[in-house]
N, CA and C of each residue as an Amber inpcrd file, in Angstrom:
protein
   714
 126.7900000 124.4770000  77.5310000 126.1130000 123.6150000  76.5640000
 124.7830000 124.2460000  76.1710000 124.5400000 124.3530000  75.1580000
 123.2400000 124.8240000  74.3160000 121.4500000 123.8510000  74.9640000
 121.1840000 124.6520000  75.2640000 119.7890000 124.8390000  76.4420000
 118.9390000 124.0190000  75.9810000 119.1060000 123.9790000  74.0340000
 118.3100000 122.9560000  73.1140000 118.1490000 121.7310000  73.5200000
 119.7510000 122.0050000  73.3980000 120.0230000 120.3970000  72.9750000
 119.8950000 119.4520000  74.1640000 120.0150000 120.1470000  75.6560000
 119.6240000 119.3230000  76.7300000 118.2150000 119.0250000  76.4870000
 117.5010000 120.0800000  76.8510000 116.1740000 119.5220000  76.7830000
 116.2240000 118.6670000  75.3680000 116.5510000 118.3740000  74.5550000
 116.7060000 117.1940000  73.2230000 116.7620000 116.2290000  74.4960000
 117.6330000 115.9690000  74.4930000 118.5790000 115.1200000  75.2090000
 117.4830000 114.4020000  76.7440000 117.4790000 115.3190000  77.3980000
 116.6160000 115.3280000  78.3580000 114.8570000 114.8410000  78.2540000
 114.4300000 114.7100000  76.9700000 112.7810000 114.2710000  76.7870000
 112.8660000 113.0720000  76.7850000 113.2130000 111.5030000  76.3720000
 113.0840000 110.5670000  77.3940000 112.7490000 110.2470000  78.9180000
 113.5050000 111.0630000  79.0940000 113.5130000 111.1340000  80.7750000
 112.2460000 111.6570000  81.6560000 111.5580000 112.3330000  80.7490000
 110.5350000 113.4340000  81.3540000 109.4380000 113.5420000  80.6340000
 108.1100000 114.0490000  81.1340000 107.0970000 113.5140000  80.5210000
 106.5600000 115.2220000  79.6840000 107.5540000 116.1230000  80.3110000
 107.5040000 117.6940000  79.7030000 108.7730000 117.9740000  79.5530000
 109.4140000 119.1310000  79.1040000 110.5170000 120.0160000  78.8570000
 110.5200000 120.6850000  80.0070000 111.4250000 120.7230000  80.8500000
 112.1050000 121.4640000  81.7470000 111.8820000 122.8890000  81.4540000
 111.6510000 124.2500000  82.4840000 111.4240000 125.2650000  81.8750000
 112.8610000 125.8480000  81.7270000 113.0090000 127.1560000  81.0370000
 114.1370000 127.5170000  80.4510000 115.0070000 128.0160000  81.6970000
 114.6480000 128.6130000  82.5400000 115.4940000 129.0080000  83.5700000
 116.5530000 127.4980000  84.1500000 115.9070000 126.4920000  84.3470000
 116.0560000 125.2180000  84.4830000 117.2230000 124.6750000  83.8670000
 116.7650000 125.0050000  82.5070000 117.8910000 124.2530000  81.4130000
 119.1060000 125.2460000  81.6230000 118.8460000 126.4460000  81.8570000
 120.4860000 127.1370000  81.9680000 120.7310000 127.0040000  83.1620000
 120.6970000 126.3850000  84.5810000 120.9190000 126.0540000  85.3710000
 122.0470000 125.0080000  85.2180000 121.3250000 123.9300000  84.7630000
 121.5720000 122.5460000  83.7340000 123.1720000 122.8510000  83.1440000
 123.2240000 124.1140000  82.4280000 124.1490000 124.7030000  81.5520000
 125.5690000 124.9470000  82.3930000 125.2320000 126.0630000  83.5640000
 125.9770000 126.1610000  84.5080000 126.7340000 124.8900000  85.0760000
 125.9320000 123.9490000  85.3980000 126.1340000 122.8140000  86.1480000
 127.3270000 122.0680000  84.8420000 126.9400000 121.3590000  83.8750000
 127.9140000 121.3610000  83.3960000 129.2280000 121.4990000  83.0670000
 129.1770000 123.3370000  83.1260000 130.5330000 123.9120000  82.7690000
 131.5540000 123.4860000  84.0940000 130.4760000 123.7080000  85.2220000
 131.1390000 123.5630000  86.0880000 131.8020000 122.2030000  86.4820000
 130.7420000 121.2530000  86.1570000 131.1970000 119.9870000  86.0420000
 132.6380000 119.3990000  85.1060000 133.0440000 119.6260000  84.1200000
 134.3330000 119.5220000  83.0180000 134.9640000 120.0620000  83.8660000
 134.5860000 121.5650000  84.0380000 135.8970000 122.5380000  84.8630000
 136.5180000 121.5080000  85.8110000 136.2430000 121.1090000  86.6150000
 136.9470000 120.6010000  88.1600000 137.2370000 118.7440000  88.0250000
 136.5310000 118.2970000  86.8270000 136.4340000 117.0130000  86.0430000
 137.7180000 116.7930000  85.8720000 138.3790000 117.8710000  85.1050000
 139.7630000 118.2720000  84.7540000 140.9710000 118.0250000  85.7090000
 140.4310000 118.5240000  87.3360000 141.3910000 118.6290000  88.3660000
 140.9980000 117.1210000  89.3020000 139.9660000 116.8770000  89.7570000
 139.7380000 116.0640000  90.5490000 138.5720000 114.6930000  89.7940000
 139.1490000 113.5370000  90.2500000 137.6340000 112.4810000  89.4280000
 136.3110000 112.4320000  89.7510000 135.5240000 113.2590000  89.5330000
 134.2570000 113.1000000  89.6750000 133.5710000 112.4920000  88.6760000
 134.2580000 112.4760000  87.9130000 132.9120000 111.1360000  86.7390000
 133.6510000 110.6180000  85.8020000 133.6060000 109.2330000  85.8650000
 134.5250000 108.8570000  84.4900000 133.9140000 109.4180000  83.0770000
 132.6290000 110.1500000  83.1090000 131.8480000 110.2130000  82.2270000
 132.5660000 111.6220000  80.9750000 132.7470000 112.0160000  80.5750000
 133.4360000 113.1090000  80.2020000 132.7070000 113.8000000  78.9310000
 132.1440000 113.3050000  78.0000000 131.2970000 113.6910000  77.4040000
 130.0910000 114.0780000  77.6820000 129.9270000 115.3450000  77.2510000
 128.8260000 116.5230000  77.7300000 127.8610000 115.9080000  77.7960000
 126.7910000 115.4520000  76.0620000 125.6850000 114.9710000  76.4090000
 125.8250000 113.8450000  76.7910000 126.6620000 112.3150000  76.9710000
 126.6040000 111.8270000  77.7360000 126.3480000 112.0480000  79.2420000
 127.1470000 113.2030000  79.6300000 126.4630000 113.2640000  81.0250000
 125.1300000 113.6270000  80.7320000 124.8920000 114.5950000  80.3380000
 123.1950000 114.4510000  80.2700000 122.2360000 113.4690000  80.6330000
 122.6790000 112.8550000  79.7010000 121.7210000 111.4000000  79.3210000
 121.7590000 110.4440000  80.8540000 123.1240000 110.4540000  80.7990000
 123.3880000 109.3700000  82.1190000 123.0590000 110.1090000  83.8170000
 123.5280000 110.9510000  83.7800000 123.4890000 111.8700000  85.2020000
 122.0190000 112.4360000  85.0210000 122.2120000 113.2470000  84.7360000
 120.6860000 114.4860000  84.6810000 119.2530000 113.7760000  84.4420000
 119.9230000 113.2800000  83.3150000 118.5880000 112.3540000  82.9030000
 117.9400000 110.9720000  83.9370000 119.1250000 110.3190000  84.6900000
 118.3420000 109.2840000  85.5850000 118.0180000 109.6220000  86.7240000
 118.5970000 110.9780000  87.1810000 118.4420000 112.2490000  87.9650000
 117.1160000 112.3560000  88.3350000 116.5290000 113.6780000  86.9900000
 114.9320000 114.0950000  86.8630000 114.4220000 112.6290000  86.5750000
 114.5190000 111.7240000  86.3720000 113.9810000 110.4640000  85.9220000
 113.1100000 110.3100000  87.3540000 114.2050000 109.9730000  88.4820000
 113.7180000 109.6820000  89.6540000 112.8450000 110.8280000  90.0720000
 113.3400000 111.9440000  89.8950000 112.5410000 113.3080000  90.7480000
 111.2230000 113.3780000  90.6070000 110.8820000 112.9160000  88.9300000
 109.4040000 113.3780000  88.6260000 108.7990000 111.8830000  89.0440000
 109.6510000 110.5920000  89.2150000 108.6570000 109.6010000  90.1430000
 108.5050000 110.1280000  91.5220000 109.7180000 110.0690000  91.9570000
 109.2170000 110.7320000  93.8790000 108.5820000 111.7800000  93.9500000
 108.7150000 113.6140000  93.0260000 107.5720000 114.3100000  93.2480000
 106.9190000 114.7780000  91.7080000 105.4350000 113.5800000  91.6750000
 104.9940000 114.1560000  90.3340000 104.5810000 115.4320000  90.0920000
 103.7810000 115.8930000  91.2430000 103.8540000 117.3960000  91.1490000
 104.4500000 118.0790000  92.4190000 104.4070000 119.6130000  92.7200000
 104.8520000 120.4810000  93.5440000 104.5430000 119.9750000  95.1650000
 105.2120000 120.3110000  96.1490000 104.4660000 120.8460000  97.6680000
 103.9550000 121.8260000  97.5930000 102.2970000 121.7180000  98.0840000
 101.8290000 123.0160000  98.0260000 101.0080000 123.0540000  99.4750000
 101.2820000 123.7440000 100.7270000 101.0120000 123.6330000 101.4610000
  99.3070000 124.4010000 101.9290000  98.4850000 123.3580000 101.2880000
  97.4520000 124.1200000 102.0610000  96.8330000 124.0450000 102.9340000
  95.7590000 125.2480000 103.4610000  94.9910000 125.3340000 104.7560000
  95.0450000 123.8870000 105.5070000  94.9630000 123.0210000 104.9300000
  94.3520000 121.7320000 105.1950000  95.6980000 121.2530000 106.1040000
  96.2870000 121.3030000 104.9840000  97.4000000 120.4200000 105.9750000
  98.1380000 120.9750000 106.4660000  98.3070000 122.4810000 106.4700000
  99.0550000 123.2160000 107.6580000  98.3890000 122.8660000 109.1770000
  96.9870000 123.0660000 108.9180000  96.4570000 121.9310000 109.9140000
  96.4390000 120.6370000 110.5180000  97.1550000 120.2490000 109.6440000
  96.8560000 118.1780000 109.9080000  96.1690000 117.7900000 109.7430000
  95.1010000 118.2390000 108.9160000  94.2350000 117.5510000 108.5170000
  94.0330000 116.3650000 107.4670000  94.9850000 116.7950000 107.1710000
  94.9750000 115.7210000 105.3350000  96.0260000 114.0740000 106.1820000
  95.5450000 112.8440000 105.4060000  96.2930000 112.1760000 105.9590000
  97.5100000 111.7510000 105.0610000  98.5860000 111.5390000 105.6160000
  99.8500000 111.7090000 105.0100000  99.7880000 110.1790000 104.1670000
 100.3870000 110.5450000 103.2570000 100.6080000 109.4210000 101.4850000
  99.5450000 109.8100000 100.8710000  98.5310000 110.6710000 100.7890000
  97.6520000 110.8700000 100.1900000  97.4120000 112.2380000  99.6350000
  97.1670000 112.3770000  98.1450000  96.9010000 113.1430000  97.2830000
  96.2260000 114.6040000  98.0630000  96.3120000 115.6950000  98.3670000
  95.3890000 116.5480000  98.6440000  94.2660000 116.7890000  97.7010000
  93.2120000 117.1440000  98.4490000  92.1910000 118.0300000  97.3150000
  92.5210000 118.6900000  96.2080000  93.8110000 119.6630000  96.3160000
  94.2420000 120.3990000  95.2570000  95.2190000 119.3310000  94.2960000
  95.2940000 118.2940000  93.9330000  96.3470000 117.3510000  93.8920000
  97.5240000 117.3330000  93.8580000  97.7030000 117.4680000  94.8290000
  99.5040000 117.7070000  95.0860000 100.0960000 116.9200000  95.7830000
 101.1510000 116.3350000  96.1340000 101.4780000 115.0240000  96.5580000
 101.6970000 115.4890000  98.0570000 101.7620000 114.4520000  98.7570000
 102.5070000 114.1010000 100.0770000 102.7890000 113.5530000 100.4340000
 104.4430000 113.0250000 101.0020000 104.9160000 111.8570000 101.1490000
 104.5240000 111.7440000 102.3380000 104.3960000 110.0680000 102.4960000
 104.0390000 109.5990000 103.5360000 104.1520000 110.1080000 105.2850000
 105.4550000 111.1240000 105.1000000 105.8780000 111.3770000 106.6200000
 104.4620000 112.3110000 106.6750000 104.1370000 113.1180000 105.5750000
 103.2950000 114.0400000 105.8260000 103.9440000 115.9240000 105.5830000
 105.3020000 115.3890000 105.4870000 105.8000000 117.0370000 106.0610000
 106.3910000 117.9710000 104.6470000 105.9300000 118.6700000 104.7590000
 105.8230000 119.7940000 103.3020000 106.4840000 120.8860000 103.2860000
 107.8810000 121.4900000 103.3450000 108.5690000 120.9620000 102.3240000
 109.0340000 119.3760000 103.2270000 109.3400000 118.5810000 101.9950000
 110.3680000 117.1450000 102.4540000 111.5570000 117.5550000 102.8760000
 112.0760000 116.8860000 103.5850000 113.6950000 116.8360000 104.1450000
 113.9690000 115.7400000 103.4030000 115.2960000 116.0590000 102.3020000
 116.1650000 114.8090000 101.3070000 117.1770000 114.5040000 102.3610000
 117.8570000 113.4770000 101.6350000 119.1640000 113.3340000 102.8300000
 119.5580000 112.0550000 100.9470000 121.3140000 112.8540000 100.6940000
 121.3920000 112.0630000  99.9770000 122.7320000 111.8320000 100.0510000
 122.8160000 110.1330000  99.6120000 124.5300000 109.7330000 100.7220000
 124.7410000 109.1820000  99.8890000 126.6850000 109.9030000  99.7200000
 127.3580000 109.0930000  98.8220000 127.5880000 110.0710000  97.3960000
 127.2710000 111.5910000  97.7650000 126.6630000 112.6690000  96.4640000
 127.7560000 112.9120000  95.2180000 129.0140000 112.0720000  95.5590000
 129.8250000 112.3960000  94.4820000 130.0500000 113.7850000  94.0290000
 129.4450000 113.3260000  92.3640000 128.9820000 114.9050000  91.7750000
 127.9900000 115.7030000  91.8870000 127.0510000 115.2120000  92.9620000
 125.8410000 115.5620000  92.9620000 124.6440000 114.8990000  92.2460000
 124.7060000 113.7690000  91.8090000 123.3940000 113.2520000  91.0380000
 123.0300000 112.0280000  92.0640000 121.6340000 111.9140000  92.5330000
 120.9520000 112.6260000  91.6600000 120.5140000 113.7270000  92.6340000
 121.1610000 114.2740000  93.9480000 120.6790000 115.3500000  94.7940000
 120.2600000 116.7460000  94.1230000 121.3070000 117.3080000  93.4430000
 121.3990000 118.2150000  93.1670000 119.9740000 118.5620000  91.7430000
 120.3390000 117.6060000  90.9290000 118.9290000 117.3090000  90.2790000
 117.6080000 117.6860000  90.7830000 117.6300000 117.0210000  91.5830000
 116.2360000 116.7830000  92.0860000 115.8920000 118.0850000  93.0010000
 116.6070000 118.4850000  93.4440000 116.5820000 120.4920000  93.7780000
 116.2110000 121.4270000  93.2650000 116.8230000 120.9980000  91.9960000
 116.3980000 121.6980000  90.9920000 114.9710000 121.3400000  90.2060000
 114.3200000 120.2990000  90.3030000 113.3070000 119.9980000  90.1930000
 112.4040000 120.2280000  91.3140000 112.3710000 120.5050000  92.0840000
 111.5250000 120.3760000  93.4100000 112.2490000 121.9220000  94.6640000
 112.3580000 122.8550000  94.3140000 113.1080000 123.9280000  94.6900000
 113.1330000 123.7130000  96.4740000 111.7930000 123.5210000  97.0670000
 111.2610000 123.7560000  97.7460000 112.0720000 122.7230000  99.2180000
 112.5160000 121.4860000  98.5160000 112.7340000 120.3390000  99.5850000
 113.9360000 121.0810000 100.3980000 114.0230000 120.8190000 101.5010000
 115.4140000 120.7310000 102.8050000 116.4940000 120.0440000 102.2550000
 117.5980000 120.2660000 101.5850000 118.3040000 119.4540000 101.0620000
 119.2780000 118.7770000 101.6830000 119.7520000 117.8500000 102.1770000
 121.8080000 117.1570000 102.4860000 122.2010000 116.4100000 101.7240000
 123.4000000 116.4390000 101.5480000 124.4980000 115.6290000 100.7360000
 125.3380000 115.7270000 102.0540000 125.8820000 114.3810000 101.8290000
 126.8910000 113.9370000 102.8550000 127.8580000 113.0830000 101.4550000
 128.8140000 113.4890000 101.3790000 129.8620000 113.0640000 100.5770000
 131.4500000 113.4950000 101.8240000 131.6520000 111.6660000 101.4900000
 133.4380000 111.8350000 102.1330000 134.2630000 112.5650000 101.8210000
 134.1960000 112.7420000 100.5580000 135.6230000 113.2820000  99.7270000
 135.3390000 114.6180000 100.1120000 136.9720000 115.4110000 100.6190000
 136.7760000 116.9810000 100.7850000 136.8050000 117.9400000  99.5590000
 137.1900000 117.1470000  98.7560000 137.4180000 117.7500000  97.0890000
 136.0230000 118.0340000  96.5790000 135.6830000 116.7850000  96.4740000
 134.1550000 116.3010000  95.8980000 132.9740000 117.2720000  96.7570000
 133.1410000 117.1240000  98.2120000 132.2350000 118.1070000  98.8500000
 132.1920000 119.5990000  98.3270000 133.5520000 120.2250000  98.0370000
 134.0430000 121.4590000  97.6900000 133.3260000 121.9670000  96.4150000
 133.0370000 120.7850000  95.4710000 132.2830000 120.8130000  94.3040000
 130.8980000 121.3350000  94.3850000 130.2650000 120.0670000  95.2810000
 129.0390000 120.5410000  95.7850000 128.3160000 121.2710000  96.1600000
 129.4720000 122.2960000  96.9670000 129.1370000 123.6670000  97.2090000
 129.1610000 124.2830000  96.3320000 129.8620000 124.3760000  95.6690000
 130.4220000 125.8630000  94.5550000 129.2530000 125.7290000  93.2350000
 128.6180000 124.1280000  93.1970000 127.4550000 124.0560000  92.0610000
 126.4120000 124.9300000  93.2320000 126.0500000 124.6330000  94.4510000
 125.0890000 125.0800000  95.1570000 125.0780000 126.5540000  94.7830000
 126.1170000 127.3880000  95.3600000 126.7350000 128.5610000  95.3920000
 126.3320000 129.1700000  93.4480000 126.6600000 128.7980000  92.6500000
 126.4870000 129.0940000  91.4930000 124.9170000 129.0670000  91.0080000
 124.1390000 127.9650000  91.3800000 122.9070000 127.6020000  90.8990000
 122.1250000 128.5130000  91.9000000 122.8400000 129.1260000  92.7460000
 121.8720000 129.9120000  94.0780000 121.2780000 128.9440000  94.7440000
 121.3690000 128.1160000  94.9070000 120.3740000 126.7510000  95.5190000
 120.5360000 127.3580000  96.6970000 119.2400000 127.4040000  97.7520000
 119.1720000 127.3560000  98.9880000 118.6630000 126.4890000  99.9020000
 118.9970000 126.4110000 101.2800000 117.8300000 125.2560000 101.9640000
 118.5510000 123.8510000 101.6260000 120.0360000 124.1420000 101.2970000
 120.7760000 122.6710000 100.8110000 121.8590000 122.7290000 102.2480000
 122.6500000 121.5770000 102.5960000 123.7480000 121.5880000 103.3410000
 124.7880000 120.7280000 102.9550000 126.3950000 120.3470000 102.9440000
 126.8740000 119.5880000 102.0670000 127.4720000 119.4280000 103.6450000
 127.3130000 117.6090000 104.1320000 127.7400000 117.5000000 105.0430000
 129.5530000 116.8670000 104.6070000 130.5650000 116.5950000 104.9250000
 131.6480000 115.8100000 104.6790000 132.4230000 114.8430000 105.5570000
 132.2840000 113.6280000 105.2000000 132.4290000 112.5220000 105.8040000
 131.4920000 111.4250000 105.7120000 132.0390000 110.0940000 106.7790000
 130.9650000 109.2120000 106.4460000 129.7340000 109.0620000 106.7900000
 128.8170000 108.4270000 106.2040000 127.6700000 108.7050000 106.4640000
 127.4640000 108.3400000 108.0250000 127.8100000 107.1720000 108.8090000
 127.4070000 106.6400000 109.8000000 128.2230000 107.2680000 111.2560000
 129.6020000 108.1570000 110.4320000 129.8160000 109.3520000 111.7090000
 128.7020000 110.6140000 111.7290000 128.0690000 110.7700000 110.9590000
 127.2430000 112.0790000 110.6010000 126.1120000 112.2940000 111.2810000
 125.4020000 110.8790000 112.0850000 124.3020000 111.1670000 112.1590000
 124.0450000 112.3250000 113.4140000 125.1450000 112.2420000 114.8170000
 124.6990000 113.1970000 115.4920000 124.3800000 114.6920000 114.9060000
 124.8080000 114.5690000 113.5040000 125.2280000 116.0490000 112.4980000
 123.5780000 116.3890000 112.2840000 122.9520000 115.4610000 112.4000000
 121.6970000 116.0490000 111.6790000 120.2810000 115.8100000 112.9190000
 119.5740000 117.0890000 112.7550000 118.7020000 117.1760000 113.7560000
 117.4130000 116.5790000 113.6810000 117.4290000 115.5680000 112.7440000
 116.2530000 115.0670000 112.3010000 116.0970000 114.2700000 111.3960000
 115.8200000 112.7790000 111.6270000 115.3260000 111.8400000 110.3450000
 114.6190000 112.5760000 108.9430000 115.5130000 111.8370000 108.0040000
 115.3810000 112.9950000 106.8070000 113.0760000 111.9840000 106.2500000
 113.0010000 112.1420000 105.3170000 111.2450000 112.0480000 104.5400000
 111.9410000 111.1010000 103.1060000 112.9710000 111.9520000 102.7860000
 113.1300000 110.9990000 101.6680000 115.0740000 110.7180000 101.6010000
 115.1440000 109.1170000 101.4130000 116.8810000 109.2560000 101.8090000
 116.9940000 108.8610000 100.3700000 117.6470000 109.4440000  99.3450000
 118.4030000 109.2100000  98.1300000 119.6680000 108.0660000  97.7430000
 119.9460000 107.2560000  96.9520000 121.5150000 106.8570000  96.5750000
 121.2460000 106.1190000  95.3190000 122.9590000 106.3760000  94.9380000
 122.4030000 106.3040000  93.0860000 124.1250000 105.1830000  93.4220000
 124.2510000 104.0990000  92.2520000 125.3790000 103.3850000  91.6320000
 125.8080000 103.3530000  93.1490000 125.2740000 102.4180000  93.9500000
 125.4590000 101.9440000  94.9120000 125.9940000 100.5170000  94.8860000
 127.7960000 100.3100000  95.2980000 128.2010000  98.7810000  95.0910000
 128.0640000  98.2550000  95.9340000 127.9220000  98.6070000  97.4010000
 128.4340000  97.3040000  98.4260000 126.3840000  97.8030000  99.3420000
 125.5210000  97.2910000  98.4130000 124.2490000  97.2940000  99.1840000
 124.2650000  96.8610000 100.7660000 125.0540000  95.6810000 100.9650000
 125.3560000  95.4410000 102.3780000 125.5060000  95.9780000 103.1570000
 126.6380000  97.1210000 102.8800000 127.2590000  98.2060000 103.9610000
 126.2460000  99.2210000 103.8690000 125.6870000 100.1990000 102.7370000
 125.0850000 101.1840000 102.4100000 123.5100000 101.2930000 103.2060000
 122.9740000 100.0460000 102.8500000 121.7210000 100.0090000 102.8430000
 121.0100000 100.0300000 104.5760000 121.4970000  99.4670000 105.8860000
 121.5760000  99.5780000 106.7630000 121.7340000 101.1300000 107.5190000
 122.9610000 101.5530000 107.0030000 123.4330000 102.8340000 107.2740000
 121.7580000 104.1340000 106.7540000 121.2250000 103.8050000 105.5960000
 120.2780000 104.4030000 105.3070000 119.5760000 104.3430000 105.6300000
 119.1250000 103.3290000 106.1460000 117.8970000 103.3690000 106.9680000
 117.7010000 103.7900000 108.3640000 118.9220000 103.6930000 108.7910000
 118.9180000 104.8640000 110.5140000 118.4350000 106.4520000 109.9980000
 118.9430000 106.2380000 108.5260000 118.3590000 108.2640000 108.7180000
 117.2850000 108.7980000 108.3910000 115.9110000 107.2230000 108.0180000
 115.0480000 107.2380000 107.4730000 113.6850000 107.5650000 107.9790000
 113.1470000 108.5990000 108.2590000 111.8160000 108.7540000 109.2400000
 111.1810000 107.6050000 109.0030000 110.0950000 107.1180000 110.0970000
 108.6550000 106.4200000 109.8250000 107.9760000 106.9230000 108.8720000
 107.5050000 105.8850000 108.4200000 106.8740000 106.0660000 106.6920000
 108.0010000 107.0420000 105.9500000 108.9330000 107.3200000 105.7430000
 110.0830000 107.7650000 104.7090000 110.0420000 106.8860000 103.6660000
 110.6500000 107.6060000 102.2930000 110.6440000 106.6920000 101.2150000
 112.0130000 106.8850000 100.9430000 112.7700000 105.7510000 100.5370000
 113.9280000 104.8490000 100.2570000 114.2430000 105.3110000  98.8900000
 114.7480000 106.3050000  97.7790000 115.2390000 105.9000000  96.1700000
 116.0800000 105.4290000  96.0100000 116.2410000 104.3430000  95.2110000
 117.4460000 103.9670000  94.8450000 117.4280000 103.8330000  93.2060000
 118.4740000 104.0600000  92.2980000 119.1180000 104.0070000  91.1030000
 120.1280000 103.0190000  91.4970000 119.6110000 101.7550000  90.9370000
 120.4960000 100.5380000  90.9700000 120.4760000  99.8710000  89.9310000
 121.4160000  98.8830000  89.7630000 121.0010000  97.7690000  88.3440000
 120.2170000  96.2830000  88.8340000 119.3610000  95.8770000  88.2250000
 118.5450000  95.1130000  87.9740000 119.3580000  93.9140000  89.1080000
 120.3910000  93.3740000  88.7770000 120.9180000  92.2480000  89.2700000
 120.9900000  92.5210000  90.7850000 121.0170000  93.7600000  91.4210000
 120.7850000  94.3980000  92.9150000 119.7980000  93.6330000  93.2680000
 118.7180000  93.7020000  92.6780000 117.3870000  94.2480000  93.6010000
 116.9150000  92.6260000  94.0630000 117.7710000  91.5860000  94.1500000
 117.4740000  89.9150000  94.7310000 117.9130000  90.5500000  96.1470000
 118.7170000  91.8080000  96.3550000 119.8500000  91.9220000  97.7430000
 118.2110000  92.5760000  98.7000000 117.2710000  93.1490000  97.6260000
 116.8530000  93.9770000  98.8290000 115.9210000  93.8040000  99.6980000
 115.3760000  92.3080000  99.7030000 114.3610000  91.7400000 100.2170000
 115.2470000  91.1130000 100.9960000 116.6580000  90.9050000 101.5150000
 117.2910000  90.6150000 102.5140000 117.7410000  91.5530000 103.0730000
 117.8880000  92.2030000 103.1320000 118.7140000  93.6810000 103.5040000
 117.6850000  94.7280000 104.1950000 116.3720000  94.7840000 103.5070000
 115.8540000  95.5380000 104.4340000 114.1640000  95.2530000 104.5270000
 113.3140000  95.6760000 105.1280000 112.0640000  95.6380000 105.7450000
 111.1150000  96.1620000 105.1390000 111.6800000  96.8680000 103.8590000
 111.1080000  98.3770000 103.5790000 109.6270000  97.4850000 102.3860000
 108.6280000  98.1570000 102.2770000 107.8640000  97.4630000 101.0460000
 108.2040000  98.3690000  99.6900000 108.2270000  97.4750000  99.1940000
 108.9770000  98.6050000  97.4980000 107.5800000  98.0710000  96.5880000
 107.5200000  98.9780000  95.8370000 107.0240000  99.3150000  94.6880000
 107.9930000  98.6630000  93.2350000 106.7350000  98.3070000  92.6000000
 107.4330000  97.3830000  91.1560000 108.2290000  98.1480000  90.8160000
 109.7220000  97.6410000  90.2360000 110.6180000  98.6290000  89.3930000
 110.3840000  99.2410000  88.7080000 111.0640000 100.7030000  88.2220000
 110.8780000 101.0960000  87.0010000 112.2460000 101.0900000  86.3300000
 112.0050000 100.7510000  84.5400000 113.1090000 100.5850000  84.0900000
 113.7250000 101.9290000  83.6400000 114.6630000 102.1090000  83.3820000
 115.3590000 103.9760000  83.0390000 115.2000000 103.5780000  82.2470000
 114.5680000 105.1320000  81.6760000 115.1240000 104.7410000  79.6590000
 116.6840000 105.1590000  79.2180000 116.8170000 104.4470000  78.2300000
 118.2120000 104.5360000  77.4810000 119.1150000 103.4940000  78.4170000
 118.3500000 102.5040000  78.9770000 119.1580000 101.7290000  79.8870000
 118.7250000 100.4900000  79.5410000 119.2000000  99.0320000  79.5750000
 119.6750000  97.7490000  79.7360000 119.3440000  96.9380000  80.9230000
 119.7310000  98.2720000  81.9050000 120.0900000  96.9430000  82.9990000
 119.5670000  98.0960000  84.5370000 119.5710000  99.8980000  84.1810000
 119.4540000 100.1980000  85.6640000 118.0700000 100.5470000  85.3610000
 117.8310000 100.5380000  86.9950000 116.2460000 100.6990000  87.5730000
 116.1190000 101.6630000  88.8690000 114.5880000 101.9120000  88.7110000
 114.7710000 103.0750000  89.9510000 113.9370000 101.8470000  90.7880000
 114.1450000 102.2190000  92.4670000 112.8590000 101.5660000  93.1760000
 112.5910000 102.2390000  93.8670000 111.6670000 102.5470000  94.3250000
 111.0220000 103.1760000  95.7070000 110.3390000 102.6800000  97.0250000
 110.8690000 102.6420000  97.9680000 110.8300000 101.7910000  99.1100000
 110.2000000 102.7500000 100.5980000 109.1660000 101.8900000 100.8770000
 108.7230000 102.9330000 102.2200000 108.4850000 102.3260000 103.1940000
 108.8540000 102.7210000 104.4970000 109.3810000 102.7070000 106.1840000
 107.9100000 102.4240000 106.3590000 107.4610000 101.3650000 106.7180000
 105.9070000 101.3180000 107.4860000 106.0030000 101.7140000 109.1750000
């Protein structure tokens, strides 16, 4: 797909243009996406810039809320000095755990949105996807493998057999078009460090579930653009 027309496509979503290496990343991802679209269901979505709009776009939507700018690890806080949720001197963010790069942990990765996204926005983070499907996992890799992504792992299976799989409460736990909040939302929060932040891409009519469901303090919604009804929230582990 033409590099333009994403970033077209893609400026709602974002408060700049993606740089060009980025957008042919974007490009790759795509092709690859139809290709295997073809063999196995990964998205009812089938139209190109529709996916754009819908995937990529609520994707970086979330990425540039969770990291407005880069990890940049300095003197300071290679030390411990800086206190964690707070802006450094140089202004660069830090999530609450404190730890630079973040460890993602994102369950449920399908096609990869919005994990894979947000990788690509943020090069730097520890990445997981834990997706059941062995098909769907197979995907995951071969976008990894193609995009060169490193510092990612594609776990396969369910999330709540997985956890001996991982050596460490992830900083930030991801999930996007999440139906059964009941089952999901519990399960996410075992993999959630102290002070970790929670994303979720849900629709509006969700978010009565999440003041029963979990502990976490969230931040006012934000509405997606080109959307009706979904919202991002961001939720953090006190």
């Amino acid at each position: 797909m033409d590099t333009a027309r994403i970033a077209a496509l893609l400026d709602p979503f974002l408060e700049q243009s993606l740089p060009q290496s980025q957008l042919e990343q974007i490009s790759i991802y795509i092709d690859l996406l139809l290709r295997w679209n073809a063999r196995i269901n990964l998205t009812a979505i089938r139209h190109e810039e529709e996916i754009v709009t819908r995937h990529f776009g609520e994707s970086f939507f979330l990425a540039r809320h969770l990291f407005p700018k880069p990890c940049h690890p300095t003197p300071e806080r290679a030390e411990g000095k800086e206190s964690a949720g707070v802006l450094g001197s140089t202004g660069y963010w830090v999530l609450g755990t404190g730890n630079c790069p973040p460890r993602v942990l994102d369950i449920g990765s399908g096609a990869g949105f919005p994990a894979l996204p947000l990788k690509l926005w943020a090069p730097q983070i520890h990445l997981t996807l834990i997706e059941s499907n062995h098909k769907k996992a197979a995907f995951l890799r071969e976008v990894a493998r193609a995009l060169t992504l490193t510092n990612i792992n594609v776990l396969t299976g369910r999330a709540q057999a997985l956890v001996p799989s991982l050596n460490s409460q992830a900083d930030v736990v991801t999930l996007r078009a999440v139906e059964h909040l009941e089952t999901i939302l519990p399960q996410a929060l075992t993999f959630l460090a102290p002070k970790g932040t929670l994303a979720l891409l849900i629709t509006t009519p969700q978010i009565p579930q999440l003041s029963t469901l979990t502990n976490l303090k969230w931040h006012d919604k934000i509405n997606v653009p080109k959307s009706h009804s979904r919202v991002l929230l961001l939720g953090y582990k006190e």
